[in-house]
VMD Tcl script that draws the C-alpha trace (Angstrom):
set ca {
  {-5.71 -16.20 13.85}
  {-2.94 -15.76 11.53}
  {-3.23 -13.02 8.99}
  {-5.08 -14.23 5.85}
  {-3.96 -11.89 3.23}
  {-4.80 -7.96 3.53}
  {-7.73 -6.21 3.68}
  {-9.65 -6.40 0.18}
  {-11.92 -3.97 -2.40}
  {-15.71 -4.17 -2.08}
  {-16.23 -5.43 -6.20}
  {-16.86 -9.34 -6.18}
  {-16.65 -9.66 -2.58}
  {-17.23 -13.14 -2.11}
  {-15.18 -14.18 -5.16}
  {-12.28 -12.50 -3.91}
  {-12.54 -13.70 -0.02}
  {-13.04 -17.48 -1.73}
  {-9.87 -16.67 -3.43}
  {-8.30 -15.20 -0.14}
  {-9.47 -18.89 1.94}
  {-8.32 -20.88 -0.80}
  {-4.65 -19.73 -0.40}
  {-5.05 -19.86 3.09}
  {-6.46 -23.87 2.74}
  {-3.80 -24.63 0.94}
  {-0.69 -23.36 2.81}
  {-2.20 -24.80 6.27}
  {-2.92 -20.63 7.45}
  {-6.51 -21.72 8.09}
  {-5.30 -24.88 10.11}
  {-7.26 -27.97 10.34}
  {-9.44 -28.63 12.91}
  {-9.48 -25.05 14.19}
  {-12.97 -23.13 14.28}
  {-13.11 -19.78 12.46}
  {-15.69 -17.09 12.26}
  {-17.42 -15.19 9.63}
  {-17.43 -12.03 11.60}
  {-13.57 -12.32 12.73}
  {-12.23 -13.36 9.23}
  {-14.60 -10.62 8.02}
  {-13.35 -8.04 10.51}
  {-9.54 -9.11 9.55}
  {-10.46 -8.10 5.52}
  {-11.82 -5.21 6.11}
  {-15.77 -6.65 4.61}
  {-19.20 -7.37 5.64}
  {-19.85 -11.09 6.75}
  {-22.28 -11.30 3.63}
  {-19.60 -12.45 1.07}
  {-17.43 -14.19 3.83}
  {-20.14 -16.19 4.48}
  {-21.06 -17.03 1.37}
  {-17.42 -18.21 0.24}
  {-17.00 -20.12 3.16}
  {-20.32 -21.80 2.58}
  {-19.20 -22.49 -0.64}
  {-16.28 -24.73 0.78}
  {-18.26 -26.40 3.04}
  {-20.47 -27.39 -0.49}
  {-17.25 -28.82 -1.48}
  {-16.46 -31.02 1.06}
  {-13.15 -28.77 2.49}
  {-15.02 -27.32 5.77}
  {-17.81 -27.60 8.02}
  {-20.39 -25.13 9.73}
  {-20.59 -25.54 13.44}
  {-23.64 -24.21 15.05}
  {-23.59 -21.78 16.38}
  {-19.90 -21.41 16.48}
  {-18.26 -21.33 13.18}
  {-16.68 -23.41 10.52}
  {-14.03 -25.87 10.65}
  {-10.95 -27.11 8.75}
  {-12.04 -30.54 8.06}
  {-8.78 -32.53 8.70}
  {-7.06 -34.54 5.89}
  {-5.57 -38.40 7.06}
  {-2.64 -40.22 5.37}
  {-5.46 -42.14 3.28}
  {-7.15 -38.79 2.40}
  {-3.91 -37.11 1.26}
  {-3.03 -40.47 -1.07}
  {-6.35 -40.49 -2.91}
  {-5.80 -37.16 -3.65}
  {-2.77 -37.64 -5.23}
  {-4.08 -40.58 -6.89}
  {-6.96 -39.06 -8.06}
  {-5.17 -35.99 -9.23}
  {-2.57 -37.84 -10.98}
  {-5.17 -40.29 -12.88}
  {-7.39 -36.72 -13.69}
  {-4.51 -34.42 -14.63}
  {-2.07 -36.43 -16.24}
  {-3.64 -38.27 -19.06}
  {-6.29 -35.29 -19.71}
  {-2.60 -33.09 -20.26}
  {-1.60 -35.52 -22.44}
  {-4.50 -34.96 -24.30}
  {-3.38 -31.11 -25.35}
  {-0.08 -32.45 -26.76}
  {-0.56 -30.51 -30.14}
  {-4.06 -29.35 -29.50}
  {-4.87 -26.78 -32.29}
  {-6.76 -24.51 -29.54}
  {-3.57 -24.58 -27.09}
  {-1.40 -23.40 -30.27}
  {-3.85 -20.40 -30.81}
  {-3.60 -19.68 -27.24}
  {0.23 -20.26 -26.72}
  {0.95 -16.92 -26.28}
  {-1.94 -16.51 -23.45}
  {-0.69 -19.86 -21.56}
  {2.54 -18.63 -22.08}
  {1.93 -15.51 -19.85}
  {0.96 -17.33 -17.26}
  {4.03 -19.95 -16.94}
  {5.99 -16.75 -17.25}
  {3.95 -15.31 -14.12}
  {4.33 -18.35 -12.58}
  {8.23 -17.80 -12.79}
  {7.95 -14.38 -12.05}
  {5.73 -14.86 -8.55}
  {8.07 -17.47 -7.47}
  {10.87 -15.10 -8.29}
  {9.61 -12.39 -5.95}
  {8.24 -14.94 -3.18}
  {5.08 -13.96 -3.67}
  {2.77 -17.06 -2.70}
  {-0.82 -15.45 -3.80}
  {0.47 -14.08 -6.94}
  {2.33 -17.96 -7.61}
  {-0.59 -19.64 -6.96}
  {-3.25 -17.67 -8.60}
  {-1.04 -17.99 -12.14}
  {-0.46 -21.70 -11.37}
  {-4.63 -22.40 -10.85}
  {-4.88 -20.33 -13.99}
  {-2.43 -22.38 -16.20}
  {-3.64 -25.51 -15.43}
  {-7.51 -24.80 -15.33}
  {-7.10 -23.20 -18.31}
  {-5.52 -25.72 -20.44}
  {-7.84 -28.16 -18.74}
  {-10.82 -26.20 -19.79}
  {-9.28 -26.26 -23.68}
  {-10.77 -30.11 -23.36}
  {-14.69 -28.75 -22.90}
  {-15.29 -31.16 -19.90}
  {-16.61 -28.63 -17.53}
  {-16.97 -31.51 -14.72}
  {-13.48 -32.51 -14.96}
  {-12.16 -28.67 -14.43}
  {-14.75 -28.47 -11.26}
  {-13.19 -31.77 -10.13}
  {-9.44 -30.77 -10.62}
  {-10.16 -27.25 -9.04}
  {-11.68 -29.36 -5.68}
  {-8.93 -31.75 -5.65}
  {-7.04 -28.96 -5.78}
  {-8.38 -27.07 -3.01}
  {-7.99 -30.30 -0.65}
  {-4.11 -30.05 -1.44}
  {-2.48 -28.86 1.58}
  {1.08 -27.66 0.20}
  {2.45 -26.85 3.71}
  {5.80 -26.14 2.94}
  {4.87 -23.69 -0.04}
  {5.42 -20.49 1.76}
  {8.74 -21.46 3.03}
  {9.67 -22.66 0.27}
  {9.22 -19.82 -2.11}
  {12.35 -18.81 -3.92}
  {14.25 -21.87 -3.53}
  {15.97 -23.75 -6.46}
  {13.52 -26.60 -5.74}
  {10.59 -24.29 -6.24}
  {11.89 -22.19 -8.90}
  {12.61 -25.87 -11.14}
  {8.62 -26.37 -10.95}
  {7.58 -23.11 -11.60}
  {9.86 -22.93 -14.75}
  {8.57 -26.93 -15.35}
  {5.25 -24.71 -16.67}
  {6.98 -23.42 -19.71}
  {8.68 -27.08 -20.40}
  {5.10 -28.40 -20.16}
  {3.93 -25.59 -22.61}
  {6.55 -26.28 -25.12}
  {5.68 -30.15 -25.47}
  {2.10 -29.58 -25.72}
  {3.21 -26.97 -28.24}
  {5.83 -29.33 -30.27}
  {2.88 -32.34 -29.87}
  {5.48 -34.57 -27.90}
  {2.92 -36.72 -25.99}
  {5.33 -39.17 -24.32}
  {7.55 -36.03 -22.97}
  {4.12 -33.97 -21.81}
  {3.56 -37.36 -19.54}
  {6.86 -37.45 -17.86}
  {6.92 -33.40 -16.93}
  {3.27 -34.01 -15.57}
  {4.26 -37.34 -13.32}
  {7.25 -35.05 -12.90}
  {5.09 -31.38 -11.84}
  {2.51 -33.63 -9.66}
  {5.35 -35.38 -7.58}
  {6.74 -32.02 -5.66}
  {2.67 -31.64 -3.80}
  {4.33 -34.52 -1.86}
  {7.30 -32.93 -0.57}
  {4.95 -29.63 -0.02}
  {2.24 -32.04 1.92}
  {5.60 -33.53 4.00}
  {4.68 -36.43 4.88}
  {3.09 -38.36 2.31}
  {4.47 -36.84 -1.74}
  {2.16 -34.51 -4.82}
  {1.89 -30.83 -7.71}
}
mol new
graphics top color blue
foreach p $ca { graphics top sphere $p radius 0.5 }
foreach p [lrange $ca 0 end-1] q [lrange $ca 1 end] { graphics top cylinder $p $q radius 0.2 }
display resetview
């Protein structure tokens, strides 16, 4: 089993391994169809199985593995069809509900905050740093998503998100390509900031296209 990220602290244990899978999910390190164990992935982070069975219970919950008996829990695998209605569904979620926070009185209080994070964004892909990149990028765009009070629609964004498989992320990590979307944070920033609805639409069709190159074969971000 590839290496899933360093051996962790013992404060929010299952929080933090969730965290740890995620990343994993979503680069293709856990790799679909494969069987994994609680005690092995435990052994590898240096916890009990407690919390690493508890996280990866929680992804079976959504849909993104499967317990075995008696053996483990699988990858579930993601078809041509499944990788398409993601996008779709991701692009009809994200992009109009952005478009919503064009001049958003609660964004422009917190422009400083979201501002951070684009910056980290920048910063992570800057240093190749793939947990750090996509830890600020979940934060930036739940965040501002959570501005809207629609609790289900952040849930439903974060497991969409979770079902993206951005293959090519790791390797892609400090490129120009790369370093264009993580900078496309601040641009998206600035025209909730300056209310320019019609411009905060284009950078989001823009942002959710590269998830396709990442994914390879079918295009998403």
């Amino acid at each position: 089993m590839q290496t899933l990220g360093g051996r962790i602290q013992q404060s929010s244990l299952k929080d933090k391994v969730l965290a740890i899978l995620r990343k994993n999910l979503i680069t293709g390190d856990l790799v679909e169809g494969q069987l994994y164990s609680a005690a092995a992935i435990a052994a590898e982070l240096g916890v009990s199985t407690s919390p690493v069975r508890e996280a990866l219970l929680s992804l079976v919950d959504q849909g993104v593995m499967e317990a075995v008996r008696n053996r483990g829990y699988r990858v579930l695998p993601l078809g041509e069809r499944d990788r398409q209605e993601i996008y779709e569904m991701r692009a009809l979620l994200e992009i109009p509900s952005m478009v919503r926070l064009a001049g958003h009185a609660e964004v422009r209080a917190r422009e400083d905050e979201f501002r951070l994070l684009a910056d980290d964004i920048v910063r992570a892909v800057a240093r190749e740093d793939v947990v750090a990149y996509l830890a600020a990028d979940l934060a930036f765009h739940l965040g501002l998503l959570g501005v809207l009070g629609n609790e289900r629609l952040v849930a439903t964004v974060r497991s969409l998100r979770d079902r993206t498989r951005q293959l090519k992320l790791a390797t892609q990590l400090g490129s120009e390509e790369l370093q264009r979307t993580a900078e496309s944070h601040v641009l998206l920033l600035d025209a909730m900031v300056a209310d320019e609805p019609e411009r905060l639409r284009q950078l989001m069709v823009e942002h959710l296209e590269h998830i396709r190159t990442d994914w390879g074969s079918v295009g998403l971000g």
